[in-house]
N, C-alpha and C positions, 0 to 999 in steps of 0.2 A: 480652469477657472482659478483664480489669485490675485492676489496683490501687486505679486511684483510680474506676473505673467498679462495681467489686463485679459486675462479670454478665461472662458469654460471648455477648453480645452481645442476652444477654435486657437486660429494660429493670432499670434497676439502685433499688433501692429507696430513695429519698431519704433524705439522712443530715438536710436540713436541711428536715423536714417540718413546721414550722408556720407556725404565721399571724399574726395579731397578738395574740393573748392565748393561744400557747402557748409555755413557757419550755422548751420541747427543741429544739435541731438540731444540724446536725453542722456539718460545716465545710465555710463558705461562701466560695466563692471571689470577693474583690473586683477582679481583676484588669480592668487596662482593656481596654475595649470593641477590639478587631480592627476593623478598617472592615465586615466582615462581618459581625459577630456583637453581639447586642445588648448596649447596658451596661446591667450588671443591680446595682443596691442589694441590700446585704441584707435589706431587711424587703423589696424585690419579690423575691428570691429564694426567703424564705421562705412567702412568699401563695401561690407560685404550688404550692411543694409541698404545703404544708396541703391546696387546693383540691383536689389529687389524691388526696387520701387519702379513705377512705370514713367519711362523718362518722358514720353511727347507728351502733346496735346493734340491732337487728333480732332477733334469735336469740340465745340464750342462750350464755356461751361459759366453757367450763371455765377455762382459761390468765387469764382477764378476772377472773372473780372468785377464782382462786386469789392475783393481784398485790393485788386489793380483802383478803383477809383470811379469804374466805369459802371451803372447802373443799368444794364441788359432786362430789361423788363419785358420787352418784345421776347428774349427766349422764356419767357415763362406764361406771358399775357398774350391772347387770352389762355385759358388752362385749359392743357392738351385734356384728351377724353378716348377713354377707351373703348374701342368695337362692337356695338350690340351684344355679339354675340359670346363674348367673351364677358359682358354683365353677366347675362343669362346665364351661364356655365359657372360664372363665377354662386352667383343669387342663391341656383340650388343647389351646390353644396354647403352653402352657407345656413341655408336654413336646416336640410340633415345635419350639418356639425351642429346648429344651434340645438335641436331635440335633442341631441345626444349628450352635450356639455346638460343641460337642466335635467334629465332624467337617467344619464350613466355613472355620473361621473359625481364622486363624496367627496368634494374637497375636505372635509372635516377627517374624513378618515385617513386622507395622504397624511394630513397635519400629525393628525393621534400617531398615525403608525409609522411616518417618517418612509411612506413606499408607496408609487402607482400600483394599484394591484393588476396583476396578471390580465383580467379579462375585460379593464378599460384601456389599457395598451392593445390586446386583441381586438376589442371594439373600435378602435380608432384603426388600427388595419383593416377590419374590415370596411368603413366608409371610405377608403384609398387616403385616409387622411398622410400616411407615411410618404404618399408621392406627388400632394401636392401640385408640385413644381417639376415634375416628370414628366416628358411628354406624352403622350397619347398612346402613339407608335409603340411605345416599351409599360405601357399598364397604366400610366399614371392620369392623372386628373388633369393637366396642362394648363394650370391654374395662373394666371397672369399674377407679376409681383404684386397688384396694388389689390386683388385678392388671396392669395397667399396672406397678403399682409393682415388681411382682415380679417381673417380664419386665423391668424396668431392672437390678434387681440381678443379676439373673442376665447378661444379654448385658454389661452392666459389668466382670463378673467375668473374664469372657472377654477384654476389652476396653477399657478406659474409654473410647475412642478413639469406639468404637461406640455406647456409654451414650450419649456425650453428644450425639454424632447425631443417634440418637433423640428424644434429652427435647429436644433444640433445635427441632425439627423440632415437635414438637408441642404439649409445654410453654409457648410463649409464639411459635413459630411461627405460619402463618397459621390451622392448623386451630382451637388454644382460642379465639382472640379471635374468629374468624368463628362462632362456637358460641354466644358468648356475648353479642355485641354486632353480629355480620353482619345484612344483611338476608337473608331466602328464597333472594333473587336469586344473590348471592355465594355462600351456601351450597350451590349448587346447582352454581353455576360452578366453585368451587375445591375447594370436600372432597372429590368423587371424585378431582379429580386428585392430593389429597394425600392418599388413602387408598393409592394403589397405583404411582403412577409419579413426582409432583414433590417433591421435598424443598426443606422451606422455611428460612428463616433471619427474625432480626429485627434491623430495624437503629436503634437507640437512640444509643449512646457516639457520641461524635466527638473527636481529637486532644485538643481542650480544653476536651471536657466529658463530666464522667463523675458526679457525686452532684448536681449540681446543672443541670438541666436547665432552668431558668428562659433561661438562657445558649446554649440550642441556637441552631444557627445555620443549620442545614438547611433552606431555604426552599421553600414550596410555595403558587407566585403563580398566583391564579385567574387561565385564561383559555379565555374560554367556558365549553363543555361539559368544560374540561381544569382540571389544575393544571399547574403547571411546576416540576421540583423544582430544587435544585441544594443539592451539597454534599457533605460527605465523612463517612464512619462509617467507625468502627473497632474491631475485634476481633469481627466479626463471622461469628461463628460458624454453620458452615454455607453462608455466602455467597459461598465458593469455588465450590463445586457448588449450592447452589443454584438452582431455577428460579421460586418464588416469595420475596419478600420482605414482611413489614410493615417499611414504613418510615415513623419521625414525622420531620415536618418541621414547620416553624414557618408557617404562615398567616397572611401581612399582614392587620391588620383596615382594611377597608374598605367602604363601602355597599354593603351586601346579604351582609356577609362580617364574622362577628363573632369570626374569627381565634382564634392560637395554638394551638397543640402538637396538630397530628392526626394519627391513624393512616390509614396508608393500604397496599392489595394493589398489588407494583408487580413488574411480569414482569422479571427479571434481562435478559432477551434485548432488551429494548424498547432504543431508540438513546441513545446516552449513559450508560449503566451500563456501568462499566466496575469490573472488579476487579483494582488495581494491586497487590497484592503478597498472597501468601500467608505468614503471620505461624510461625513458630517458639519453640516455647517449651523450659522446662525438663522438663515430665512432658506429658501425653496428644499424644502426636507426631502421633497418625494427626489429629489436629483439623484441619477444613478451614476454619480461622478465617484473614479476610483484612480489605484497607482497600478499601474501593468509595467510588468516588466517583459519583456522579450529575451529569449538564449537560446541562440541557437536556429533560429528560426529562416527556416529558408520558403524564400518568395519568388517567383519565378519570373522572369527578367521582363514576361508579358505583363505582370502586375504594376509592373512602374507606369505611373504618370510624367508623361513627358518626358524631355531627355533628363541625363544628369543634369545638378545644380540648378535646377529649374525650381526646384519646390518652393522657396519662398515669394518667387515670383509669382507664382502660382496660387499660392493660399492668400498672399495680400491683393491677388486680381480678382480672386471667390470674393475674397467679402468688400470689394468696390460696391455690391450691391445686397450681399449676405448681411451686411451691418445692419440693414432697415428694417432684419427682424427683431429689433429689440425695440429700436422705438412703437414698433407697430407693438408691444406688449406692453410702452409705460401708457399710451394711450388710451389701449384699456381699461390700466390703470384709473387714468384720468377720471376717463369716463365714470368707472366707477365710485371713484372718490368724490366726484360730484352728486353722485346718485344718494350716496348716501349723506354728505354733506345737507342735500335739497329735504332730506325725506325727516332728518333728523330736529337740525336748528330750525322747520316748523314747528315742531310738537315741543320740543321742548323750551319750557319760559324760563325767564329770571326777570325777576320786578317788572312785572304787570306784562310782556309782551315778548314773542316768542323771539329767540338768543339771536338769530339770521339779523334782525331790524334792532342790534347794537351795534354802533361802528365798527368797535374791534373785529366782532367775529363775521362780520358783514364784506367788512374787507379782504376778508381769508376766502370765502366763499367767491364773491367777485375773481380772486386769482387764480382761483379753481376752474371758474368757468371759462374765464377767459385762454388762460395756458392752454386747459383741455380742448379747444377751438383751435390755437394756432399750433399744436403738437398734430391736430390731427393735418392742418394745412400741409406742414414742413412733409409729413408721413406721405400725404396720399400725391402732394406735386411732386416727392420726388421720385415713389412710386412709377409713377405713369411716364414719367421720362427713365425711367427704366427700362419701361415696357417697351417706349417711342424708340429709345437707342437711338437718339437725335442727336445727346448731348451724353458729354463727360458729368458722370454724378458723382467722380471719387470723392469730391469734397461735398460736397451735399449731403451723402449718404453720411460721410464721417461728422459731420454738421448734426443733424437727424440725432446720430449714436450720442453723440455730445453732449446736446440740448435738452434732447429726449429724457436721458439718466438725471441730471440733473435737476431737470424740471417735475419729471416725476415724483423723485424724491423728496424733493420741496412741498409738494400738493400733498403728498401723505402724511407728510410731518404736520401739515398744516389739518389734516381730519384728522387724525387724533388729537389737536388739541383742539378743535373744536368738539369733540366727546369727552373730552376733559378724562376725568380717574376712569370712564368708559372705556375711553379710544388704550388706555394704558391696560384692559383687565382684555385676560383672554376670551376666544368666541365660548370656548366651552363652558367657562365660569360663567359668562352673561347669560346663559342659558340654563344652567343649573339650579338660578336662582330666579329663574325666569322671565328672564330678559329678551330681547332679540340677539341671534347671537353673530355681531356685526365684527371679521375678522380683521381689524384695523389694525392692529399690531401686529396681527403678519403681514398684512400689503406693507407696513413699511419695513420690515425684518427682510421680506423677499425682493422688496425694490430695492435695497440697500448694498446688492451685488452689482446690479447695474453700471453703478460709477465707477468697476472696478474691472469688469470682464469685456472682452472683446474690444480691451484698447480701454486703459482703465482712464479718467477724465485728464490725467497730466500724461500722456503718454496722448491722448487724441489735443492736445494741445501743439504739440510739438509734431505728429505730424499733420496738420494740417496749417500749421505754421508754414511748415518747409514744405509744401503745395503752394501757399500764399504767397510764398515770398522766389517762386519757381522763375518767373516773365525777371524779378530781378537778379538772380543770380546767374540767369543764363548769360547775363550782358556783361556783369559787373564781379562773378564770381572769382574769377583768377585777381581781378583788381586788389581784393580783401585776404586772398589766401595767402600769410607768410611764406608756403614753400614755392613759392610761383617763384620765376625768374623775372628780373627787370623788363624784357622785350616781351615775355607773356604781360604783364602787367601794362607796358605799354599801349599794347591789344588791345586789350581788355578795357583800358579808358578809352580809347577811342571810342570803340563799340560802342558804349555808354553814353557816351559823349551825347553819339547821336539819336539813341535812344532816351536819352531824358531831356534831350532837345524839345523831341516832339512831344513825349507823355508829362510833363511837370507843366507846362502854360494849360492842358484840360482840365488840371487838378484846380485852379484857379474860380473858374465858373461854371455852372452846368442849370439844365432845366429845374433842379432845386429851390434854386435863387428866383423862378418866374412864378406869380401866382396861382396862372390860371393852368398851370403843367397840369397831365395825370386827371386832366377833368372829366372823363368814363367813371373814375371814382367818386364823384358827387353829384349822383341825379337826385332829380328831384324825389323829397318825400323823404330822403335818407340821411342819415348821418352823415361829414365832408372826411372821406380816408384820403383824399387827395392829397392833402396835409402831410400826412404820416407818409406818404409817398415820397414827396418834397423832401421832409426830412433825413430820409433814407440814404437816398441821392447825393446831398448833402453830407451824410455821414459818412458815407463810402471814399466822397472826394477827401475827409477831413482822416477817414483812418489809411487812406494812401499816403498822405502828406505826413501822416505821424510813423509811417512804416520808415519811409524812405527817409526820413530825419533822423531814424535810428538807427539805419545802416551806414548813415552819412558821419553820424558821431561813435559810433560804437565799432564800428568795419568789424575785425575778425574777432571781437570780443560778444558779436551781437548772439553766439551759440550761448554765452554762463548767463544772458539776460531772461528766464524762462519765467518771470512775473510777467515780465512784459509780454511778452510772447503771448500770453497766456489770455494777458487781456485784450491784446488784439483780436485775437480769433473768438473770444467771447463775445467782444463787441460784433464780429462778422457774423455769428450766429445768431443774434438777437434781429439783425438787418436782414439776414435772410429769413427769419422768422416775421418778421415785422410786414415782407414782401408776399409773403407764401398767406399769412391769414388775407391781407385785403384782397388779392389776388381771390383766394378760396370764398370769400364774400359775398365778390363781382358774380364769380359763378354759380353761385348760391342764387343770387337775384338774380339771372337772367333766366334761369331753371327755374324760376316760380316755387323756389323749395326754401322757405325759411330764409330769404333776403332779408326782410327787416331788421330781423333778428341775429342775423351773422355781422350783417354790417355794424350794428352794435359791441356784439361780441369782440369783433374785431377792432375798433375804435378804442374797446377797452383794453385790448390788448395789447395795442399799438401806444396807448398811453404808458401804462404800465411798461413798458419795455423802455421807453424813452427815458424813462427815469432813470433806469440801468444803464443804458447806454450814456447817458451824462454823467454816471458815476463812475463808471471804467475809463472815459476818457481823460477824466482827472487824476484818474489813479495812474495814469501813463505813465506822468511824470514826479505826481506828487503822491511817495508809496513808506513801506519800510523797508523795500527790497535788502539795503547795503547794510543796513541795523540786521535784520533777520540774517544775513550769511554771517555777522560776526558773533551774534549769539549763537549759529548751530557751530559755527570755531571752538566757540568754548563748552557747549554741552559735550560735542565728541573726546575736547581737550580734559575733559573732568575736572572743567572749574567750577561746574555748578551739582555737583553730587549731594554736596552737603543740604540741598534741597530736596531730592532722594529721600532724608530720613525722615523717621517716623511713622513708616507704614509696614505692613510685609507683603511678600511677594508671594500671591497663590501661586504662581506656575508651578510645574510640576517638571522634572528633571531631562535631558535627554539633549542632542546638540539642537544647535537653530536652524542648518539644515542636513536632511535626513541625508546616509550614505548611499551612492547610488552607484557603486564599485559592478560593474555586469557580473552576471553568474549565472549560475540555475537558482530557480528561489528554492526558498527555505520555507515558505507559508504555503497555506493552504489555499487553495485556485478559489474566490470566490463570484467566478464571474457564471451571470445566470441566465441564458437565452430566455426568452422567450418566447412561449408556440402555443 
């Protein structure tokens, strides 16, 4: 979990994901090589993350072709729906987690004491809550994602402390990658034990690498039937308590060892794993996120996941749909920040009538409910196409993480200032003095990791950018790339040639522009989402046309454009959000379950979001982008220091980042199972 890593110690999703004939990445660190740690170029920084990334497209994918122009509403409409029987299964663990989150579980005391205690992590192993997402066969609860997801917002809500626990644990913990890419053997050895007694953790980040993984420095030298690992991670969540670990390390290539970046099952308790410090943040206190170092440690060749140099590939194929546990946690959120939004600006007046029915705080509340309606859309459609395995949800899911964090964070921000010095005083003080003790300034202290971990928001910008812009670089990639040869280039315009032949006259017109398009979305008695559909459509066609105008003007400089970027795929998230509430509406009303009322919800959400989306499409062209790179010239250049004075500087001494030289440690093992 960090800043410059984007995860909680999931593996963090490369900012600087291409290769040699892709113009997107993030920022690539050239800093010189450590005696430890490899020195890495930026075009080898950049090969190595492309190669991680999953090249086809396979399956058809709403999010892909809505950035293409093309408005696939058929893949989402009507909305898939998951197997009786898999409700039912889902239902009653849901209701045992519900008793247990209201009657086991103090959130006030995680907060005091900054720790889950021992016998609400026991208690949640014993509901099989650790295996969730485990199949049946091997102990676990075999809980469908779009339940899974539902059992996070919920213990979330209770806890974020606990959320995160969970999804660490399983979301990108040992159990999805052993699911997905384990042998029999493995699976057979670790998923019981991670269905009901081991909690796992993953260990990616280290000191001085966090987006750019080319750079790891974690080694794991064959010997024999063993590896040897050595090395230090950090922010490794869950890896306090922990008893199993995926840890990648870097594999020397050698005869018979075609090395780099692998995963691998490695027992916390084994000699040499040591966990030196238990890590402290600003919001989710109870996080058992810590630094472990590794010396010496030998893991047996059966323990690796997959072959050599697989691991990245591997951790960013986990969380394709590992991501969706976090939005399924702002949505809680949501929910809840509406709950108390609703329960509050009632009772409380200002001049003669309660705060809710004054514009201002009227209109906070409104974004409340609305958000929390279409977050939960985005959640549960892409959820169920999880489950469908119909469709590619890489972008979706990364959409969801996106949207989610930031939209969350906004809702929160916005209920404490609807409780005004309230929302600003803590639950225990509210309570001390008699009050209700309403924890709004930790839901936003704790949602405030969100935009930062598991693909922090400028790092999910960038790669879902270079998803977005995938149908064009396959055509037109070597055309842009300076090291191409003449005759590659040739190629390459050709291709294109005939590729924008056919795709640039549909960007032109589409059912957007007719009025009666989309009219399932306005029966009678309801409000018209038809509309908002239209303009969807519409948008899609107008941010293809604004893509491809940017590649046209900008060619291999379109990688230093990341404002832009940025707002592209913001704008794509609001259109797939925009899609996913009327969608979620439609099915609301046909279900006899609160149609009026969604259709509403939705309407207002669909408004709401148009305003945004009219604001980023202006911002395309007319921004500060070219002002802001020359002023951060000159803050780095120390022309603007003298702006600096007059303040001091609490920090307190030490380097900016910690040394992470392998060894045996020197500290005391603070790592605490437990049983």
């Amino acid at each position: 979990m960090g800043p410059e890593s984007g995860t909680y110690d999931r593996v963090e999703p490369v900012g600087n994901r291409t290769g040699t004939k892709i113009p997107i990445r993030g920022e690539v660190s050239l800093l010189s090589a450590t005696p430890h740690q490899p020195a890495v170029t930026e075009r080898e920084a950049r090969q190595v993350a492309e190669a991680a990334r999953e090249q086809d497209w396979r399956k058809p994918s709403f999010a892909k072709e809505l950035f293409l122009g093309r408005f696939r509403l058929d893949l989402i409409h009507p909305h898939p729906m998951p197997p009786d029987e898999d409700v039912q299964r889902g239902e009653e663990f849901l209701t045992k987690l519900r008793d247990f989150c209201e009657t086991k579980v103090d959130s006030a005391l995680i907060e005091r004491e900054a720790r889950i205690p021992d016998e609400t992590i026991n208690g949640l192993k014993e509901l099989g809550a650790l295996g969730m997402k485990i199949d049946t066969k091997y102990g676990g609860l075999g809980l469908t994602q779009v339940y899974y997801n539902k059992a996070l917002a919920l213990v979330g809500s209770a806890n974020p402390a606990l959320g995160a626990l969970l999804s660490a644990h399983q979301s990108i913990g040992v159990p999805q990658p052993l699911k997905l890419f384990g042998t029999q053997e493995q699976r057979d050895i670790f998923l019981p034990r991670c269905a009901r007694t081991d909690i796992s953790a993953f260990l990616l980040t280290e000191p001085d690498v966090g987006s750019d993984p080319a750079r790891l420095a974690t080694s794991a030298v064959p010997d024999g039937d063993d590896y040897v690992l050595d090395g230090v991670k950090l922010w490794t969540t869950n890896g306090v308590v922990a008893d199993l670990l995926v840890v990648m390390a870097r594999v020397p290539k050698s005869e018979g060892h075609k090395g780099g970046i692998t995963a691998f099952v490695v027992e916390t308790a084994s000699e040499g794993v040591t966990v030196e410090n238990r890590n402290a943040f600003m919001g989710l206190r109870g996080l058992e996120n810590g630094v472990t170092r590794l010396h010496q440690v030998r893991v047996p060749a059966a323990n690796r996941i997959g072959p050599e140099g697989a691991g990245l590939k591997i951790a960013l194929t986990t969380l394709n749909t590992g991501r969706l546990s976090l939005p399924a946690m702002c949505v809680g959120a949501g929910k809840w920040c509406l709950k108390i939004a609703r329960e509050w600006s009632s009772v409380r007046e200002q001049w003669g009538k309660p705060v809710a029915f004054h514009e201002a705080v009227g209109a906070k509340i409104s974004f409340i409910a609305a958000t929390t309606f279409a977050l939960e859309a985005v959640l549960d459609l892409s959820s169920q196409m999880a489950d469908e395995n119909r469709n590619d949800i890489r972008i979706e899911a990364a959409l969801a993480k996106l949207y989610g964090s930031e939209m969350a964070w906004l809702m929160a921000d916005e209920l404490v200032q609807i409780r005004g010095g309230r929302g600003f005083e803590t639950a225990d003080s509210l309570a001390a003095r008699g009050e209700r003790a309403v924890p709004a300034e930790q839901v936003l202290r704790d949602l405030r990791i969100n935009r930062i971990f598991e693909g922090s928001t400028e790092i999910m910008h960038l790669l879902i950018a270079r998803e977005a812009v995938d149908a064009h670089l396959s055509v037109a990639g070597d055309l842009i790339d300076p090291e191409k040869s003449l005759s590659d280039k040739a190629k390459a315009g050709a291709n294109a040639g005939v590729f924008y032949a056919k795709w640039l006259p549909k960007l032109v017109a589409g059912p957007g522009q007719l009025p009666r398009s989309y009219g399932d979305f306005h029966p009678a008695g309801h409000v018209d989402l038809s509309g908002h559909l239209r303009y969807v459509e519409r948008s899609a066609r107008k941010l293809a046309r604004s893509t491809f105008y940017a590649m046209s003007r900008w060619q291999g400089r379109m990688e230093t454009k990341q404002g832009f970027l940025g707002r592209i795929v913001d704008i794509g998230a609001e259109l797939f959000a925009m899609s996913a509430a009327c969608v979620r509406a439609e099915l609301l009303r046909t279900t006899g379950d609160h149609g009026r009322e969604a259709y509403q919800l939705a309407d207002a959400f669909c408004s709401q979001s148009r305003v945004r989306v009219e604001e980023l499409f202006g911002r395309l062209w007319s921004n500060t982008d070219d002002l802001d790179r020359k002023v951060v010239k000159g803050v780095l250049g120390g022309a603007y220091t003298w702006l600096e004075e007059g303040v001091v500087d609490p920090s307190g001494e030490g380097p900016w980042i910690a040394d992470a030289t392998p060894g045996p440690s020197e500290r005391e093992n603070v790592h605490r199972p437990i049983r």
